[in-house]
C-alpha positions as a Markdown table, in Angstrom:
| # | Residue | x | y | z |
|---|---|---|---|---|
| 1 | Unk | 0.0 | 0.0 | 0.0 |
| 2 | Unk | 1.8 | 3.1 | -0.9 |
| 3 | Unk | 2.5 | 5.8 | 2.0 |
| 4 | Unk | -0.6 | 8.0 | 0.4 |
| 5 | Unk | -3.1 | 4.9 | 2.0 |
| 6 | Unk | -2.1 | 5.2 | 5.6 |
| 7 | Unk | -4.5 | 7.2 | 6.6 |
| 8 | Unk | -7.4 | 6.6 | 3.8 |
| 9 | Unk | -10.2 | 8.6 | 5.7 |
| 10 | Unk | -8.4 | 11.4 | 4.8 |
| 11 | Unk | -9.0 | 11.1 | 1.5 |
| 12 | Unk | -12.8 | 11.5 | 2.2 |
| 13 | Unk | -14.6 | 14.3 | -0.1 |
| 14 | Unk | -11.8 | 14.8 | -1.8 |
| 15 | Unk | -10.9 | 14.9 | -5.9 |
| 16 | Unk | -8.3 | 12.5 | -6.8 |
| 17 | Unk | -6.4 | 11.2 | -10.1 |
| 18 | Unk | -6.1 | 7.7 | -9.9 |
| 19 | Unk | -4.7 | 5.3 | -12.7 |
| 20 | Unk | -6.6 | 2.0 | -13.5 |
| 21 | Unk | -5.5 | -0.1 | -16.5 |
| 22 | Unk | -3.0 | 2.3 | -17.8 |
| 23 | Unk | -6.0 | 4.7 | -17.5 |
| 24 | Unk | -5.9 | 7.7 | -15.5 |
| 25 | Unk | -9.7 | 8.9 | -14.6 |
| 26 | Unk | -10.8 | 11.9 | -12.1 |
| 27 | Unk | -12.9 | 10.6 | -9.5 |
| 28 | Unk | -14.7 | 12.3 | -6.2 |
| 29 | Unk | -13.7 | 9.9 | -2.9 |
| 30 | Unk | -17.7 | 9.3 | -1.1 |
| 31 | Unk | -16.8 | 6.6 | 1.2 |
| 32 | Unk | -13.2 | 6.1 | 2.7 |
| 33 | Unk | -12.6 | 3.4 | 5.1 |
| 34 | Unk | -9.8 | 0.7 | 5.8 |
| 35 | Unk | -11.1 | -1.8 | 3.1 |
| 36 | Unk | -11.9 | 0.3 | 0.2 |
| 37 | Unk | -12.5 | 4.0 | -1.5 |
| 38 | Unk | -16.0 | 4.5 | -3.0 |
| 39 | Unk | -15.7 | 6.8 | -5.6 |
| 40 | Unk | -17.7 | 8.5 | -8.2 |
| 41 | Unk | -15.6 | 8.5 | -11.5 |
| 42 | Unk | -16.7 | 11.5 | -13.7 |
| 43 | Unk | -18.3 | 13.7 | -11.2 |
| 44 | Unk | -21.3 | 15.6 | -12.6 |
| 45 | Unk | -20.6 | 14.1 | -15.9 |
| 46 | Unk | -24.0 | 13.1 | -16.9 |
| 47 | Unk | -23.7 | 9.7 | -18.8 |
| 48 | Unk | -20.0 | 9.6 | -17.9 |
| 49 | Unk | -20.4 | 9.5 | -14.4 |
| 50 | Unk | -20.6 | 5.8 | -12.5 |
| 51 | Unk | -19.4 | 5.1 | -8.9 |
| 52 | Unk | -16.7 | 2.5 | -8.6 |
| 53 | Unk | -14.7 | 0.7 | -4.8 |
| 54 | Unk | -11.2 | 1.0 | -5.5 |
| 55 | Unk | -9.8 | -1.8 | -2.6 |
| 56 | Unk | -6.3 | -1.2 | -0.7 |
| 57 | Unk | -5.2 | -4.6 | -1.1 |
| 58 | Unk | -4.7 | -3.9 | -4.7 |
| 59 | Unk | -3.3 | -0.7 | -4.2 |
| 60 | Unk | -0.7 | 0.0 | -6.0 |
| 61 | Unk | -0.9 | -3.4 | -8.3 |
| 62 | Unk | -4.1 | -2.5 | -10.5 |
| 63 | Unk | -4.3 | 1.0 | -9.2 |
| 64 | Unk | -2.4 | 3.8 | -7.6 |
| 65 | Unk | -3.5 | 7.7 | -7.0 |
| 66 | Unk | -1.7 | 10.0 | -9.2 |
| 67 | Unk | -2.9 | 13.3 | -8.0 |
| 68 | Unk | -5.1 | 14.9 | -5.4 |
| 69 | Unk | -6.9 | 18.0 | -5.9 |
């Protein structure tokens, strides 16, 4: 788990970058705990928008943050 993870609840309500599958998409972090982030890829995107649970386990193997806003 990368040193950004140690503290996940911080992350609540906040904007972040993350890369998924070589992907990097802009989600908004609406649940933060010590399994998983539930976040909402695409805020306010209409269509675009979908909520995904990014786990910690896999952190950083299928995904890692890149940026928070």
């Amino acid at each position: 788990m990368s040193q950004m993870l140690k503290d996940p609840i911080s992350l609540l309500h906040k904007h972040i970058t993350f890369s998924f599958e070589h992907k990097e998409e802009y989600a908004y972090v609406q649940i933060a705990n010590t399994e998983f982030l539930g976040v909402l890829i695409n805020p306010k995107q209409g269509d675009k928008e979908f909520y995904a649970e990014l786990y910690l386990e896999d952190n950083p193997t299928l995904w890692y943050i890149v940026e928070i806003h």
